[in-house]
N, C-alpha and C positions, 0 to 999 in steps of 0.2 A: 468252736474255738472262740476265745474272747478276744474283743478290738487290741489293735496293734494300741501302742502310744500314741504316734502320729495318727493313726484313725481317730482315735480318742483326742486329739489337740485339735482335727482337721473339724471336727463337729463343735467344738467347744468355741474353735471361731469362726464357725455357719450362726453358731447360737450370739453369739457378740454381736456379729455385724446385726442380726435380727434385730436386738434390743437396742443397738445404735440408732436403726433407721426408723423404730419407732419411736425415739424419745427426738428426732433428728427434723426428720423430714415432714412431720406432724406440725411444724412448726409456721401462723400461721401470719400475713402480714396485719401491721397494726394502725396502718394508717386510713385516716377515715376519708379520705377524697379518693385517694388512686387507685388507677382499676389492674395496674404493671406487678405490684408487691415486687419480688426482691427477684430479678431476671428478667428485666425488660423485654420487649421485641427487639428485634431490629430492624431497619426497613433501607430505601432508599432516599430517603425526605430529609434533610438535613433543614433544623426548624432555628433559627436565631433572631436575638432580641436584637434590633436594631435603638429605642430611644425606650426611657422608663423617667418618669415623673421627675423633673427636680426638687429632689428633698434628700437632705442630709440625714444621714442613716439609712434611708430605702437601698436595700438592693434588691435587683432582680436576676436568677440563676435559671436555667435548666439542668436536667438529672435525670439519669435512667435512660440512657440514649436520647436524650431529647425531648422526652415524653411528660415528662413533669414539671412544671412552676416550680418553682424553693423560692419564695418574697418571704424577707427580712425588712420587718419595719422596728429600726431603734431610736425613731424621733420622737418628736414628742403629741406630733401628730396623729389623729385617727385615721388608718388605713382602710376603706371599704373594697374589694372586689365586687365589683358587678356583673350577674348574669348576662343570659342571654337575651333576656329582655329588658336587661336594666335595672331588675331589683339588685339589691343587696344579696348577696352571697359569703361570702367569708367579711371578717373585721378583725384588724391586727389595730391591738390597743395599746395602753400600761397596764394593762389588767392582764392578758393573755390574747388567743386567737380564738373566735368563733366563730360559727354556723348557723345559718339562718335556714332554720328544718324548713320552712315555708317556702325557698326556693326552690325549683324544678332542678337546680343545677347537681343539687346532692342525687338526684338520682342518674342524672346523665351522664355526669362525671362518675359515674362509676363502673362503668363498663366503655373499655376501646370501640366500640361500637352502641353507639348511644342507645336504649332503648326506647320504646315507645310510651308516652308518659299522658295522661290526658291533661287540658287546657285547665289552666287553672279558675276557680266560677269567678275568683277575685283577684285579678293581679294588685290592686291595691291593698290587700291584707298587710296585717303589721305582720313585722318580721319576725319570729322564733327564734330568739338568740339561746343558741346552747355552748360555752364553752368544751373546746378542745384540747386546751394547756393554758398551760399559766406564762407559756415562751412569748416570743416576737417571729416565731417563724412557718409560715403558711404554705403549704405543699397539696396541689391537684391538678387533675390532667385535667384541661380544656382544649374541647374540639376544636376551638374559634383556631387554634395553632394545629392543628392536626390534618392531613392530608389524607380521605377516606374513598374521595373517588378514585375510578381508571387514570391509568395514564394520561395527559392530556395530547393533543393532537403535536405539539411542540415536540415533546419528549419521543414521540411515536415515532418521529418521523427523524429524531436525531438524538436516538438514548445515548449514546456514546457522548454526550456533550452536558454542561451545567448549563440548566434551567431554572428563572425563579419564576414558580407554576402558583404563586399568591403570597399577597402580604395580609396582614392579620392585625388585628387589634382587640384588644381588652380593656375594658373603660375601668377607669377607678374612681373613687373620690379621697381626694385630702381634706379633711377636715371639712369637708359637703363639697369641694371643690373640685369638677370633672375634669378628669384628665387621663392620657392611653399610656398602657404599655405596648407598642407594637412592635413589630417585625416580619421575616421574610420565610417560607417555607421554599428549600429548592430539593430539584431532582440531583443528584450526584447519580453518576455513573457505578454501575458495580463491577466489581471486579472479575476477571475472568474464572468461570468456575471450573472448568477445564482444568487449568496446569493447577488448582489447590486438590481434585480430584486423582491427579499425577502422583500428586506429594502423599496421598491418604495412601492411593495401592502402594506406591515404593516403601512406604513406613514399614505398612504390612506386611508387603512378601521378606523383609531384613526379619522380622522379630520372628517371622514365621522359621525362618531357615535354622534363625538364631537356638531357637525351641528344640528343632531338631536334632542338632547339632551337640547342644549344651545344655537342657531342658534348663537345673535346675541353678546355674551360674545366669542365665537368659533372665527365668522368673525374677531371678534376686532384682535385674537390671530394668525389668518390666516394670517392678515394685517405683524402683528408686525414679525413673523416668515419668511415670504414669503421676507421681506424688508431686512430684518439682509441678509439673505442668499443670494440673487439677488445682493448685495452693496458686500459681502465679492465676491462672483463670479465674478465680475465686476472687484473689485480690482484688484486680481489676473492676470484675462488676461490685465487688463491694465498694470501692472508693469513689462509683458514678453516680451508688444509688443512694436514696437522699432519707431512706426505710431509718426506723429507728434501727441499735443492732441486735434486741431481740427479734425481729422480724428477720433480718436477713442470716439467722442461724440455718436457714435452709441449705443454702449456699455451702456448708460445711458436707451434708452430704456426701457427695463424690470424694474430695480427699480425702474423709477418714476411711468409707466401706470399702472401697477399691486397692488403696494399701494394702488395708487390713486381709481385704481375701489374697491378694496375691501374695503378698507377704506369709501369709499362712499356706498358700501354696506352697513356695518355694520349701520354707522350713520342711513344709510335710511331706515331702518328695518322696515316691516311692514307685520303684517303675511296677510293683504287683497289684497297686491299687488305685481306684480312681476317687477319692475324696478330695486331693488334689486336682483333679480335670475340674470336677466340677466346682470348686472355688474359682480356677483362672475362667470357665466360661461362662459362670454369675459376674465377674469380676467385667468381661470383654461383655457381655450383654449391656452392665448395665452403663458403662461406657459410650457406646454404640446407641442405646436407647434414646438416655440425657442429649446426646446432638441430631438423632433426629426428631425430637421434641422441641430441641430448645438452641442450644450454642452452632449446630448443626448450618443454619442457616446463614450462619457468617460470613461461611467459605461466598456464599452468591449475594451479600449485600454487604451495600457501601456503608450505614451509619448504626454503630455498634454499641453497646449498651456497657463500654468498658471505659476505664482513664486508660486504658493501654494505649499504644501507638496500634492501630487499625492491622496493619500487615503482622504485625507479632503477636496480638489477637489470633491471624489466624492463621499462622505457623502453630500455634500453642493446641490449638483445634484440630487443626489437621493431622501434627503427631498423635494427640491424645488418640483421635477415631482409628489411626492406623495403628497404633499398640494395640487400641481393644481389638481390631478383627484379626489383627495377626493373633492375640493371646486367644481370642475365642475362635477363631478358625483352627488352630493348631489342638485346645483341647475336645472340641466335638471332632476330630479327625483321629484322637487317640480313644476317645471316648467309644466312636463308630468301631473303631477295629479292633479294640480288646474284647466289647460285646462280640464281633464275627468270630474271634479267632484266637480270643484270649489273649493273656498279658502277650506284650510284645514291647523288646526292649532298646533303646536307641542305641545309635553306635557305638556314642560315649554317653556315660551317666554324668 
């Protein structure tokens, strides 16, 4: 017997979403310092600049939940960043921003966790200047702002409370002229992960009953919910992070393939067959995956990698992960029992 229609539509957008996520999620970041690309961490260290150089036109930003520099130099002045020992590192000119390859920094700034690099034979070597762009604007994580150890004994003993657990500084020069960007790293308290654990299962067992109930009126609303929230999520870490925006096409990911399968579920709806099941529990997997990888961890920390307001961050999380286990619990549950027992069909279609 030859494929129904809808078998025939349900493969055709298995085969879409495929060539989506390869032309999609391949996509790779473009920035030469940071080690975050387009989806920061998130943590509990809330890192802020307290004083930056007096000079007209400098400014100094964080981005990516905190984790990145954004210095804009539009004076007329030469801007050097200085490593960790002092050499030269980045130079923001009228010419563009460069890179001194002879620093240690370009390798350590490249990974959240530094690696191990050997001593240089010449710390006085001239510097390797490679331009980066032809901009005024210079973007790299530096450890010197980064909070890598334990807890400290402070926070231990009253994590419930804000601590500043260190202040920080990065030496620059104006025009040879030394001077800091400094500031404060503190501990913020996280939020309870309990009652947003509340909010994940009640999501779930709704969309689940919902499934039941009204399979394919349910999917349509799966579709439409899972998209609003996926596109606001999106927004958010795209307007913190400081990537070019070919770099953060990643981020499109989740809103287009998640749709697109469930949306293709719904359409394909057929209680005799399961190409349907298996789009809404690709759809709930890959839902479910994406936050325990990545957004996941929001729900249990305080400083988030969005311009969202923090708690609407993770309302946005929290429904999304209870749509996907309700949508993926509810189609491995029909999946399971039409294998035992064949089609089987709900109360109401």
């Amino acid at each position: 017997m030859g494929a129904t229609p809808r078998g025939v539509l349900a493969r055709a957008v298995s085969v879409l979403v495929a060539a989506i996520g390869c032309v999609v999620v391949p996509a790779p970041p473009a920035s030469a310092h940071g080690p975050t690309g387009s989806g920061a961490p998130s943590s509990n260290y809330r890192v802020t600049v307290t004083a930056v150089p007096e000079l007209a036109g400098l400014s100094v930003e964080l981005s990516d939940g905190g984790t990145e520099f954004v210095v804009t130099n539009r004076s007329a002045a030469d801007l050097a960043i200085l490593d960790y020992s002092g050499s030269p590192y980045l130079r923001i000119d009228d010419t563009g921003v460069w890179e001194n390859r002879n620093s240690q920094a370009v390798v350590l700034n490249s990974q959240m966790v530094p690696p191990e690099v050997e001593p240089l034979a010449d710390p006085t070597i001239s510097p390797d200047w490679h331009r980066l762009s032809t901009g005024h604007t210079a973007r790299w994580h530096d450890h010197r702002a980064h909070w890598m150890d334990d807890e400290p004994a402070a926070v231990r003993a009253a994590p419930d409370r804000t601590h500043v657990v260190q202040s920080w500084s990065i030496p620059v020069e104006v025009d040879g002229r030394v001077a800091l960007i400094s500031g404060t790293i503190e501990w913020v308290p996280p939020p309870l992960l309990g009652g947003w654990l509340v909010v994940v299962v009640a999501v779930a067992l709704v969309v689940a009953v919902a499934l039941v109930w009204r399979t394919r009126p349910a999917l349509v609303a799966s579709t439409l919910v899972l998209g609003a929230v996926l596109v606001a999520t999106m927004v958010g870490i795209w307007a913190d992070s400081s990537e070019p925006t070919t770099s953060k096409l990643a981020l499109a990911t989740l809103p287009i393939l998640v749709p697109a399968l469930l949306g293709g579920a719904a359409f394909t709806w057929d209680e005799r067959g399961t190409e349907p099941l298996w789009l809404a529990l690709l759809a709930g997997l890959l839902v479910v995956g994406s936050a325990a990888i990545g957004s996941g961890a929001w729900l249990a920390e305080s400083q988030l990698p969005t311009s969202l307001d923090a708690d609407l961050a993770r309302w946005l999380v929290a429904c999304s992960v209870g749509v996907g286990l309700g949508v993926g619990g509810f189609s491995a549950w029909r999946l399971i029992a039409t294998r035992a027992q064949g089609p089987i069909a709900n109360p109401v279609s």
